[in-house]
N, C-alpha and C positions, 0 to 999 in steps of 0.2 A: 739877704741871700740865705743865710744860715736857718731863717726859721721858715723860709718857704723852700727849701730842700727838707725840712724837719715835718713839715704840712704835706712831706710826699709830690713836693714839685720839682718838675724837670728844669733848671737854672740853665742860662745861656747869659754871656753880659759881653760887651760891646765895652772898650776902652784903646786908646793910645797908645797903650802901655802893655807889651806884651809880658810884662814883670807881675801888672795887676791882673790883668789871665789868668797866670799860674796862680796869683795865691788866689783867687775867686776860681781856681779847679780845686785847689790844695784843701779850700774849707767845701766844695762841694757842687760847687756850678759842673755842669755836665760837659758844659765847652764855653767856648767866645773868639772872639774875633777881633783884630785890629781896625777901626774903623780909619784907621790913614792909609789902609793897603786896600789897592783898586779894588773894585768888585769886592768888597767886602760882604755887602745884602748879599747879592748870589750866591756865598760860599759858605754865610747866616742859612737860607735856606734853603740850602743842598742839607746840612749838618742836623738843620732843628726842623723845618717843615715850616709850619706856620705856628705863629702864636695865640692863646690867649687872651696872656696878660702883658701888657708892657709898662713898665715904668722907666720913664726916661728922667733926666738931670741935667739935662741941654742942652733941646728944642735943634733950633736951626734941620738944615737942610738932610740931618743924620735922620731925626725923629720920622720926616718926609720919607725916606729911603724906611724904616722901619715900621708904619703904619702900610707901606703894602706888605707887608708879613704879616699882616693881622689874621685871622679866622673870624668868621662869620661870628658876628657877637663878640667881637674881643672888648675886653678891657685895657681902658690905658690912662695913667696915672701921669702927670709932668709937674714935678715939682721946682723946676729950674728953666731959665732962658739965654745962658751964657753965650750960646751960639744964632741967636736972635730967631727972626720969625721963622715959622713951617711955611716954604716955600709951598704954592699949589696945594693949601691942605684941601682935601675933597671930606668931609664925614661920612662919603654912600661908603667909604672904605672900609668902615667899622659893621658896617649893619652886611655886606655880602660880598 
């Protein structure tokens, strides 16, 4: 978070924990969201628009819900599958 807010990026992060939020606003993310409160995407982007970059840390049906946030050409990074498969992943999501 720290060195891609330091790289001049706009940080958004997604967590359970509306404790980690704050301190992921407190060092510099621009906002986030509760991913156990309804409509979470929607309120994702209302706030941030569409994304870039995404890196996620826990696959399942969240990451689903955050590849249609993608922008044409986005990057996305997953380093985790705690929350198991991408339900319906489509890839034309990443390219338009």
């Amino acid at each position: 978070l720290q060195f891609a807010v330091a790289a001049g990026a706009e940080v958004f992060v997604t967590s359970g924990s509306d404790d980690k939020i704050g301190r992921a606003v407190a060092l510099g993310a621009r906002g986030g969201v509760n991913y156990r409160s309804e409509g979470w995407d929607k309120l994702l982007k209302k706030e941030a628009g569409g994304f870039d970059v995404i890196i996620d840390g826990a696959g399942g049906p969240g990451l689903a819900l955050l590849l249609k946030l993608c922008k044409p050409a986005a990057r996305v990074g997953s380093y985790g599958g705690t929350l198991g498969k991408v339900p319906d992943f489509s890839p034309q999501l990443l390219f338009w």
